[in-house]
VOPAGU-2260 file (C-alpha; in pm, 1 decimal, decimal comma):
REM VOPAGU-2260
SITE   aa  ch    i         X         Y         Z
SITE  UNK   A    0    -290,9    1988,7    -994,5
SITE  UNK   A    1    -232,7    2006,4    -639,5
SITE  UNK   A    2     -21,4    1733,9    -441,2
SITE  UNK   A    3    -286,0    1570,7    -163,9
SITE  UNK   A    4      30,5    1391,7      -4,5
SITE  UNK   A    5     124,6    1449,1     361,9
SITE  UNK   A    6     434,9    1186,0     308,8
SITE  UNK   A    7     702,5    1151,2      29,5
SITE  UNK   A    8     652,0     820,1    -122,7
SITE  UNK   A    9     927,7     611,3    -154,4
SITE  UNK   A   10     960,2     317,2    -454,1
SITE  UNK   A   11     965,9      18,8    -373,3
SITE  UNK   A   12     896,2    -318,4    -547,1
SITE  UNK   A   13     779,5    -571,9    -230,0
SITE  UNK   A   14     532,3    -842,0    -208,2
SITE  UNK   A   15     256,2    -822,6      33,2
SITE  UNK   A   16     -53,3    -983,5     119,7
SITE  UNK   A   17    -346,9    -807,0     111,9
SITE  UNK   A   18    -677,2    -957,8     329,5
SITE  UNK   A   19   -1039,0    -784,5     357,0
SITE  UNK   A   20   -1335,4    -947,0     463,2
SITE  UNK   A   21   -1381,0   -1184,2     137,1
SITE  UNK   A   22   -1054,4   -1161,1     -13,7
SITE  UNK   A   23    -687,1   -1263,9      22,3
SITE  UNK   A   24    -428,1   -1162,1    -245,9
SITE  UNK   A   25     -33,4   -1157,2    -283,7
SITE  UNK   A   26      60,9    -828,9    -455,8
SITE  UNK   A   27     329,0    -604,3    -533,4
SITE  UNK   A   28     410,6    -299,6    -347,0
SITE  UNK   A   29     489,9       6,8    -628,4
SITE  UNK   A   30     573,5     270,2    -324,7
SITE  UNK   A   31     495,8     344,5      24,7
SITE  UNK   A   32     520,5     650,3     287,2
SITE  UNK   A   33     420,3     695,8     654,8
SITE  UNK   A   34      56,5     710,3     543,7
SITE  UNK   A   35     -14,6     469,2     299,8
SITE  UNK   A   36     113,6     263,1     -13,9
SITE  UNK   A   37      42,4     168,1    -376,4
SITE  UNK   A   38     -17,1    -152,2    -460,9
SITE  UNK   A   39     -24,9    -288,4    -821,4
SITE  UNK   A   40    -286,6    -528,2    -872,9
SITE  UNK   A   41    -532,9    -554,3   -1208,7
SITE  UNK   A   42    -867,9    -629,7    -999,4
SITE  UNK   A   43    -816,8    -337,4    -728,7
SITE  UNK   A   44   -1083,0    -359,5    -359,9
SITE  UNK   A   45   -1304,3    -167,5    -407,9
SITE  UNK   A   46   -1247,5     221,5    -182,1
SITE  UNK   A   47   -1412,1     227,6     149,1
SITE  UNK   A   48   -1253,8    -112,1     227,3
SITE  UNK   A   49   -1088,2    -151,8     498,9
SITE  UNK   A   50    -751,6    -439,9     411,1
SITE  UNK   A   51    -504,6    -566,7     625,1
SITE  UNK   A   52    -168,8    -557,3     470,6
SITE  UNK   A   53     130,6    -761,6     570,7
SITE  UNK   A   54     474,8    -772,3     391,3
SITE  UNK   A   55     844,1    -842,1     517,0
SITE  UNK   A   56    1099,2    -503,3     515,4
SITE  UNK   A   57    1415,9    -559,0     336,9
SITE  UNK   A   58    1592,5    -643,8     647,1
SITE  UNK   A   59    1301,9    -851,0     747,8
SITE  UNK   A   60    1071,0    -640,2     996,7
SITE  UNK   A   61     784,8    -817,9     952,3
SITE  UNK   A   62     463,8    -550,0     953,6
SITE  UNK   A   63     124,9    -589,5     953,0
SITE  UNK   A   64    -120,4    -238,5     963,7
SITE  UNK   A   65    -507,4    -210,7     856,8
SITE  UNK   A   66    -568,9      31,7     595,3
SITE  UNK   A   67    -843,5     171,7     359,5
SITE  UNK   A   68    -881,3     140,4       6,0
SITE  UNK   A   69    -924,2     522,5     -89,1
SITE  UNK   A   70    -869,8     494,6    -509,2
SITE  UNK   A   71    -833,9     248,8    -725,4
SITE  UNK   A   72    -715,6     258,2   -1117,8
SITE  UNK   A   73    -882,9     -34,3   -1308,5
SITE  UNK   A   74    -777,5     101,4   -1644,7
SITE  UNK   A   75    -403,0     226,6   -1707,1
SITE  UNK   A   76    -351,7     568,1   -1804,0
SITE  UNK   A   77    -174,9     570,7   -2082,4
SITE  UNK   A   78     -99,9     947,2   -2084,5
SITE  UNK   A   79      77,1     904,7   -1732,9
SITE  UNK   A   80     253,9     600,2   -1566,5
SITE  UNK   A   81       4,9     525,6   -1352,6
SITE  UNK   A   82     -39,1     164,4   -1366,4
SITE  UNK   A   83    -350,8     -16,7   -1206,8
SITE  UNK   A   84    -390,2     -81,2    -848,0
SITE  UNK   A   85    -483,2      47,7    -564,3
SITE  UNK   A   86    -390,3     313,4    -306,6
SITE  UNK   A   87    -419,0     272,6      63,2
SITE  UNK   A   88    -416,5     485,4     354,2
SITE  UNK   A   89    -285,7     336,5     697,2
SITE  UNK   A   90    -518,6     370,8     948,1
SITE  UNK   A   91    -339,2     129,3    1246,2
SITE  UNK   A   92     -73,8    -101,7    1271,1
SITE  UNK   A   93    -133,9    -464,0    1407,2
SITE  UNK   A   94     250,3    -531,6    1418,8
SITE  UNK   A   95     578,3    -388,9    1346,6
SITE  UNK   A   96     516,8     -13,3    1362,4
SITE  UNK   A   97     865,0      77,8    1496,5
SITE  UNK   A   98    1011,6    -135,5    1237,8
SITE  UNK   A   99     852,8      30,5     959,4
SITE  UNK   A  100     911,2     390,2    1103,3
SITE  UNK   A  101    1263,0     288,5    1104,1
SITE  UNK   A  102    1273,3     164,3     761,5
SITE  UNK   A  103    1107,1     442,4     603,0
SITE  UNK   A  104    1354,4     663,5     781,1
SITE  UNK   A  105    1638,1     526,0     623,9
């Protein structure tokens, strides 16, 4: 299977909330890169939507970017660790985009 990925994803285990049009939910962050995230939740958006995420950086950047829902898992795979969730790309950050490029740098 080929790797899609234009980032390295990086683990990470941080809460975030998670807003669309209808819906606002605190999650957990699995992993993140420059383009996107996964983000463990048992009742994933649906993809196509368009989220804003917010969450804190460990030494407290506070970010905020819109994204897109492109997959969701609402069954785990029991063959693989995938867990269920949802993975987002980042389309535009509303707030702390130097922040996070500095994080992720790290």
């Amino acid at each position: 299977m080929e790797c899609r990925r234009e980032h390295d994803r990086i683990p990470c285990d941080l809460r975030c909330w998670c807003e669309s049009e209808q819906t606002t939910a605190y999650l957990k962050m699995a992993n993140v890169s420059r383009g996107g995230c996964f983000i463990r939740t048992a009742i994933p958006f649906t993809p196509g939507d368009h989220v804003v995420v917010s969450f804190t950086t460990p030494g407290y950047q506070a970010i905020s970017v819109e994204a897109e829902v492109v997959w969701a898992v609402t069954t785990p795979d029991m063959r693989t660790t995938m867990n269920t969730g949802m993975g987002l790309k980042f389309l535009h950050f509303v707030q702390g985009e130097q922040g996070f490029q500095g994080w992720i740098d790290c």
